[in-house]
C-alpha positions in Angstrom: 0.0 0.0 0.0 1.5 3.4 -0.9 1.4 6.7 0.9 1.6 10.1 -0.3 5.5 9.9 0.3 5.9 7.0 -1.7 3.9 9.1 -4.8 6.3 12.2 -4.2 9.8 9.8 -4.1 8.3 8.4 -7.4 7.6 11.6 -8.8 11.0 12.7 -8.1 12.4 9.6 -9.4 11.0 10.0 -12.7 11.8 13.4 -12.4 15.7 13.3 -11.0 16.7 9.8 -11.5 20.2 10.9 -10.9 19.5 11.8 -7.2 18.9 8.2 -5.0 16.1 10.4 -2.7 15.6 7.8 -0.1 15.5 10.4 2.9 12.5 12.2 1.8 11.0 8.5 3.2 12.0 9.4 6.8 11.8 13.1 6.5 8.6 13.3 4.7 6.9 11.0 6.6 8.2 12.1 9.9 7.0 15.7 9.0 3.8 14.9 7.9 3.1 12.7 10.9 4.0 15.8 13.2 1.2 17.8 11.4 -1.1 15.4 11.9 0.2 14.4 15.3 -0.4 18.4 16.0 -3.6 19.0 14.5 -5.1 15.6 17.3 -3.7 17.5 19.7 -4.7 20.8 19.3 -8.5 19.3 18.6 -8.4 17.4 22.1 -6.6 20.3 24.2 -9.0 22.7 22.4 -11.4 20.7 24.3 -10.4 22.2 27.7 -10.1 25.7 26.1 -6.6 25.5 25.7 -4.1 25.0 22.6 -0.9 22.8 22.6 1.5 25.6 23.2 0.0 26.4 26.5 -0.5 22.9 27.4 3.2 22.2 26.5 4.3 24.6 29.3 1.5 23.2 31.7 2.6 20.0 31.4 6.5 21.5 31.4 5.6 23.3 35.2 3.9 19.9 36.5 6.5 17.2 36.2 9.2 20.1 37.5 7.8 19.3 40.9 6.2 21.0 43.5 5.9 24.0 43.9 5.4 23.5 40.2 7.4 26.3 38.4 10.1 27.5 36.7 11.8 31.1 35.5 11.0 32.3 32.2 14.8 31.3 31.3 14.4 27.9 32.0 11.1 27.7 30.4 12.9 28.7 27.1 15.1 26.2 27.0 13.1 23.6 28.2 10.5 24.5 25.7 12.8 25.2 22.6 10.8 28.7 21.4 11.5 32.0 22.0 11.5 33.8 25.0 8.6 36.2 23.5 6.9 33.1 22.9 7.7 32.4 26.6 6.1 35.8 27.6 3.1 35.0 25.5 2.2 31.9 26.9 2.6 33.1 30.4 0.2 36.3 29.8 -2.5 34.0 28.2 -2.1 31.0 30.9 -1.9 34.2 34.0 -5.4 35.1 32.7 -7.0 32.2 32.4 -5.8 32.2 36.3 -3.6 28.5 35.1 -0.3 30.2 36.1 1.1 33.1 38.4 4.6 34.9 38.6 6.0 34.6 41.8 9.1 37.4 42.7 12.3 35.7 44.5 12.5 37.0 47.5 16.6 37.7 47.5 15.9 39.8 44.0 12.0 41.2 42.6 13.4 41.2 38.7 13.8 37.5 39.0 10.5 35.7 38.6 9.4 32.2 38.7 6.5 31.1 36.9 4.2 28.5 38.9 1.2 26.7 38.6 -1.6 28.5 40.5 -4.0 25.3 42.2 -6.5 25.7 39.9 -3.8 25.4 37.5 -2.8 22.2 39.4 -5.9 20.6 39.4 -6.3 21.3 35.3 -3.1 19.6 34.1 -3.5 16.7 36.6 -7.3 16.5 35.2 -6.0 16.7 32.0 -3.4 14.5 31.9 -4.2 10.6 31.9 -6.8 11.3 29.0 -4.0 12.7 27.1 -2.1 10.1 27.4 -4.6 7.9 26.6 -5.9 10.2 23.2 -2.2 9.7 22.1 -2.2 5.6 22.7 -5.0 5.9 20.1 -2.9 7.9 17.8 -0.3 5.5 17.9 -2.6 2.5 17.9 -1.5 1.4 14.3 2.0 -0.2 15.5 2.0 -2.4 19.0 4.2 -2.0 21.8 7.3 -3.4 20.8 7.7 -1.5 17.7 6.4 1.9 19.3 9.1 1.3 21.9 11.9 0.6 18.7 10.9 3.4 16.6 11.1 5.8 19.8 14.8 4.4 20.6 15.7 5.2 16.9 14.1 8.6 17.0 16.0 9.2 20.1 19.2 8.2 18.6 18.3 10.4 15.7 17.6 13.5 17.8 20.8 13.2 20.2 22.7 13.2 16.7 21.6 16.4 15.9 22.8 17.8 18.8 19.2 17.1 20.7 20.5 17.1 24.7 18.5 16.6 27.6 16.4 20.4 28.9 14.6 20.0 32.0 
């Protein structure tokens, strides 16, 4: 059964026959499955009133441990965007009353970001049906192979330079 890569890399086989364009396999598909991997998403956070950027730095606060937050700085890196897309997030997420900015004590410029409880409570209400909207996304390979593919992905990432954030 083909795919819409295997039309393009015989397209461009016809077309180029001198260039072998076996990665447009992996980076075709693997682009195309992050769109569509987004667009779930966005549908089943949308749900909650919320899109998968903010969710991203919900979910990013929550598994920091309590009290649940981090500085801007360390949202950035942790979140690989932008520290305008940082501010952003946090101005949209402080009033929908998800998130708070908390002054340090030893010095007012330096802020950490935290869950507020009813922040809390969303994210930990939120997410086991994630997790369980993307086993149906992956539903189409079993466990073992899931498992594979994410040690080769990993392997992939950490050879571009990919290193562990937060």
């Amino acid at each position: 059964m083909s795919d819409a890569i295997d039309v393009a890399q015989r397209a461009w086989s016809r077309e180029r026959p001198d260039v072998d364009n076996w990665p447009v396999g992996v980076i075709g598909r693997t682009q195309r499955l992050a769109r569509l991997f987004e667009d779930e998403l966005q549908t089943f956070f949308r749900q909650s009133g919320l899109d998968t950027s903010e969710v991203d730095m919900l979910f990013t606060l929550r598994r920091s441990g309590a009290p649940y937050g981090l500085t801007p700085t360390q949202l950035v890196k942790s979140l690989m965007v932008t520290s305008g897309a940082v501010t952003k997030r946090i101005n949209r997420l402080e009033t929908k009353g998800l998130v708070q900015r908390i002054p340090a004590s030893f010095d007012r410029r330096i802020v950490q970001v935290q869950l507020t409880e009813h922040g809390l409570a969303m994210v930990d209400q939120l997410f086991a049906p994630h997790i369980e909207n993307e086993v149906q996304l992956l539903k189409g390979l079993d466990r073992d192979k899931l498992d594979q593919l994410a040690d080769l992905l990993r392997t992939l990432l950490q050879s571009l330079g990919d290193t562990q954030r937060l």
